[in-house]
N, C-alpha and C positions, 0 to 999 in steps of 0.2 A: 272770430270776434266781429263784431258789429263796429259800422263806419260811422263817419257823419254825414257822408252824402247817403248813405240807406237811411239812415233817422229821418232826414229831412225830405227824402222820396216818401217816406211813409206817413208821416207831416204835413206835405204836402196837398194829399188827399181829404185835409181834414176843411171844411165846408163851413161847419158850424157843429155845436154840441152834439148835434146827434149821429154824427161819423165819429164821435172818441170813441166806442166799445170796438168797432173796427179796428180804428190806429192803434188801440191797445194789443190784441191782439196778435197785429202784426209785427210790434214791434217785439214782444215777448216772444216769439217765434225766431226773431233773430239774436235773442239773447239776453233782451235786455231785465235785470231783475228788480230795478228800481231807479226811479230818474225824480229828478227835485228840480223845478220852474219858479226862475224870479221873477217877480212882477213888475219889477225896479226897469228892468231892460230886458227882456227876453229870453235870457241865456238861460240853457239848461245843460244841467248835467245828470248825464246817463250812465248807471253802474250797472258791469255786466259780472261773470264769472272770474276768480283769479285778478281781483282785484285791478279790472277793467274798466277803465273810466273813458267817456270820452264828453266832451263841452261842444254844444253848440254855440255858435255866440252870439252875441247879443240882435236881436230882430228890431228894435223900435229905437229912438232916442230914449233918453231918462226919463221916469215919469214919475212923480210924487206921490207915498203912498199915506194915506191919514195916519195920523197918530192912532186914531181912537178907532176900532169897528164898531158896524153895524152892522150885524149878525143878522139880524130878520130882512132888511133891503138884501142883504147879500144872499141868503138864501131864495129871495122872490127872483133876484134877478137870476141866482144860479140852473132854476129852474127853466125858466125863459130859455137861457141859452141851452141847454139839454133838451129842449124842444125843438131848434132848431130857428131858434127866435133873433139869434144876432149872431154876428162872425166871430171871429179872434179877435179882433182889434178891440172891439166894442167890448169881450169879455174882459180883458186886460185892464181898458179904463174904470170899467166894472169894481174888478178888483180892486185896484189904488183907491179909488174914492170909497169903500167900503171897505178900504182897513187890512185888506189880504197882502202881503208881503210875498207869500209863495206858495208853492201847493207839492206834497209828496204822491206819487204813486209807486204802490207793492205791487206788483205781480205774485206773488206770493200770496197775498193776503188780497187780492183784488179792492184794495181798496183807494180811493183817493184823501188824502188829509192834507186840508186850509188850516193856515198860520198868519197870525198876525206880527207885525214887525218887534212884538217881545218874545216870540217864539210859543205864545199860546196855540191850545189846537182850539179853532174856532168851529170847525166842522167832518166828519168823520163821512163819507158816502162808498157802501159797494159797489165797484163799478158793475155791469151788467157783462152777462157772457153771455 
């Protein structure tokens, strides 16, 4: 089963958007079949096989997420960043101020899905292989 200092070696690598189909990857190679990111503070949690959990925790201070989305900024900006356009830090404030609460990825289903703090899905993307 998969650690959290391997999650965060493989995390670690991550530059800006256009290293996540990499860290996906790798991190599905060690197990992992689906992991849920808050936006609130950092912390994620990674679900593996045989009802394996493990939490990273928290990476930032608090950060306030809007009430309300805006879906079309948050898609321009999401863009940007999968281009390689800004770091992590930058996508996170991103997030908050456009309404994203947290974000799910499948391994399964290669997909990534944005949530808003009512638990709307705001946006649905295949990750790339």
């Amino acid at each position: 089963m998969f650690t959290v200092e391997q999650i965060k070696a493989a995390h670690s690598k991550v530059k800006s958007g256009a290293d996540f189909p990499s860290y996906i990857k790798e991190i599905k190679a060690l197990g992992v079949r689906h992991y849920k990111s808050y936006v609130t503070d950092g912390h994620t949690d990674y679900f593996g096989e045989n009802d394996h959990v493990v939490t990273v925790p928290a990476k930032y201070e608090t950060i306030a997420v809007a009430e309300t989305p805006t879906i079309e900024k948050f898609k321009a900006e999401l863009l940007a960043h999968q281009k390689g356009k800004t770091d992590y830090l930058t996508f996170i404030k991103m997030c908050a101020e456009t309404g994203i609460e947290n974000w799910e990825i499948r391994m399964d289903k290669m997909s990534c899905t944005y949530y808003d703090k009512a638990g709307n899905t705001i946006l649905v993307e295949a990750i790339p292989q």
